[in-house]
C-alpha positions as CSV (number, residue, x, y, z in Angstrom):
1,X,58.3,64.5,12.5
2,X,54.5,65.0,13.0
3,X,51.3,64.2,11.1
4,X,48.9,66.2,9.6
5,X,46.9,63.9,10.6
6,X,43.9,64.1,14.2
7,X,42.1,61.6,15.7
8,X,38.0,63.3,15.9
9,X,36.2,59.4,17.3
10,X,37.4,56.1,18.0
11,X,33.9,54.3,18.2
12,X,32.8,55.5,15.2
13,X,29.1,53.9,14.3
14,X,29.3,51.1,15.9
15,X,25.5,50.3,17.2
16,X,24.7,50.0,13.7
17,X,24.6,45.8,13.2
18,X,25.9,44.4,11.0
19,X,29.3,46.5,11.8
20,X,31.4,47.3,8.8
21,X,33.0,49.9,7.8
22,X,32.6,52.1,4.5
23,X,33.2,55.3,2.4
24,X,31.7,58.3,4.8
25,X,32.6,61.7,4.8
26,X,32.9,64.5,7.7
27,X,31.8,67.7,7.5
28,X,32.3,69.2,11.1
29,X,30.2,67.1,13.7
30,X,28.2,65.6,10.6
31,X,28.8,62.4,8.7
32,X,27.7,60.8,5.9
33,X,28.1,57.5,4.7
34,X,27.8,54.5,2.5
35,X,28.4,51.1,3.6
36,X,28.1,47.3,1.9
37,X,27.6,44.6,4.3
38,X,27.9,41.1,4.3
39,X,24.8,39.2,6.2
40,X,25.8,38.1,10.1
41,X,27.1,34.8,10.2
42,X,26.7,32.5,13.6
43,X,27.9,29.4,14.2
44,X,26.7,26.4,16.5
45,X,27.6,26.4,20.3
46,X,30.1,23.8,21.0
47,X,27.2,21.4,22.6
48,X,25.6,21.0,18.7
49,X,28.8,19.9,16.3
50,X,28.9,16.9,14.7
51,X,32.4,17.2,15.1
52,X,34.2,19.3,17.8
53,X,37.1,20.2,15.3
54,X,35.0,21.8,12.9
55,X,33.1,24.8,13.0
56,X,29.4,24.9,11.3
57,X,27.4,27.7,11.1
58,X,23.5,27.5,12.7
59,X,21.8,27.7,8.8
60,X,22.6,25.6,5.7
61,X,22.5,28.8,3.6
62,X,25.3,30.4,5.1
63,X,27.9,27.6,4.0
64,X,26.8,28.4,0.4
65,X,29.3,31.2,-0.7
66,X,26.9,32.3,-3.7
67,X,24.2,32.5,-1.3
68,X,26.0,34.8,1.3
69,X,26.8,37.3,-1.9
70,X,23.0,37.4,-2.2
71,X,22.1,38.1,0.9
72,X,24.8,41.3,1.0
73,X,23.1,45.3,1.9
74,X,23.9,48.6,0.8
75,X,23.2,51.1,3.6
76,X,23.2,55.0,3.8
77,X,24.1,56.4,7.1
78,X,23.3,60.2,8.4
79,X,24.2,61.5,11.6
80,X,27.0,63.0,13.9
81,X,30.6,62.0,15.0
82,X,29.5,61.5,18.8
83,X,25.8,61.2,18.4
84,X,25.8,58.1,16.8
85,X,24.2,57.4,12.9
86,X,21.0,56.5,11.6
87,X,20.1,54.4,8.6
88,X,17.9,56.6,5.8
89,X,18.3,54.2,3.0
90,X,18.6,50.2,2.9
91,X,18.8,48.3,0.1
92,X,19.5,44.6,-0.9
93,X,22.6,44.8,-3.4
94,X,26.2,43.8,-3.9
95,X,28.0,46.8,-4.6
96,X,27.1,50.5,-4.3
97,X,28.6,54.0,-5.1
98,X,27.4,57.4,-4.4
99,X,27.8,61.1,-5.4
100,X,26.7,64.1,-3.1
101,X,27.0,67.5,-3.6
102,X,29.2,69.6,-1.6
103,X,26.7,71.3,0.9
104,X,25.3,67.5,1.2
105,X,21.8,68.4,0.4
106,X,21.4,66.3,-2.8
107,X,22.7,62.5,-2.2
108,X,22.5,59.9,-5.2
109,X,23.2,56.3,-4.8
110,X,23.2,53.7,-6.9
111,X,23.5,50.0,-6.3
112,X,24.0,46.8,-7.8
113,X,23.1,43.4,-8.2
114,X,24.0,40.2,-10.1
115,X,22.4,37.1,-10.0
């Protein structure tokens, strides 16, 4: 039995940090797409714990769950399959949805936020 199914890219936008994936859509070579991302987390090197067991991250903000949800980022991406994608929009929010038109020229986003 085969699939309908074709693999077009494997590496699929990832120079754009944070990396996360999201709803996109492919129209040829081009893609389009919306993404919601946390912040970027680090942690302490090993050298800086209090205690070796446990894992802290390198700002007090980040071990406050409300405060991460803050901190999240709707993104709009606009580029091609192989030559990589570009951020046209950014925008501080914690969720997102979108409606384009069919030959892509009109995009409308809308995000959201909730203190």
């Amino acid at each position: 039995m085969t699939t309908r199914w074709e693999t077009i890219a494997t590496n699929f936008g990832p120079n754009d940090k944070p990396y996360g994936g999201g709803a996109f859509r492919v129209n040829g070579n081009e893609v389009i797409s919306l993404k919601l991302v946390g912040p970027q987390l680090t942690f302490k090197p090993a050298s800086e714990l209090k205690d070796p067991e446990t894992a802290e991250f390198t700002e007090a903000w980040m071990d406050d769950v409300s405060k991460r949800l803050n901190r999240r980022t709707v993104a709009f991406l606009t580029g091609t399959l192989h030559g990589g994608l570009v951020r046209t929009f950014q925008e501080r929010g914690q969720s997102s949805a979108w409606w384009y038109s069919k030959n892509w020229l009109a995009v409308y986003i809308s995000t959201g936020w909730m203190d």
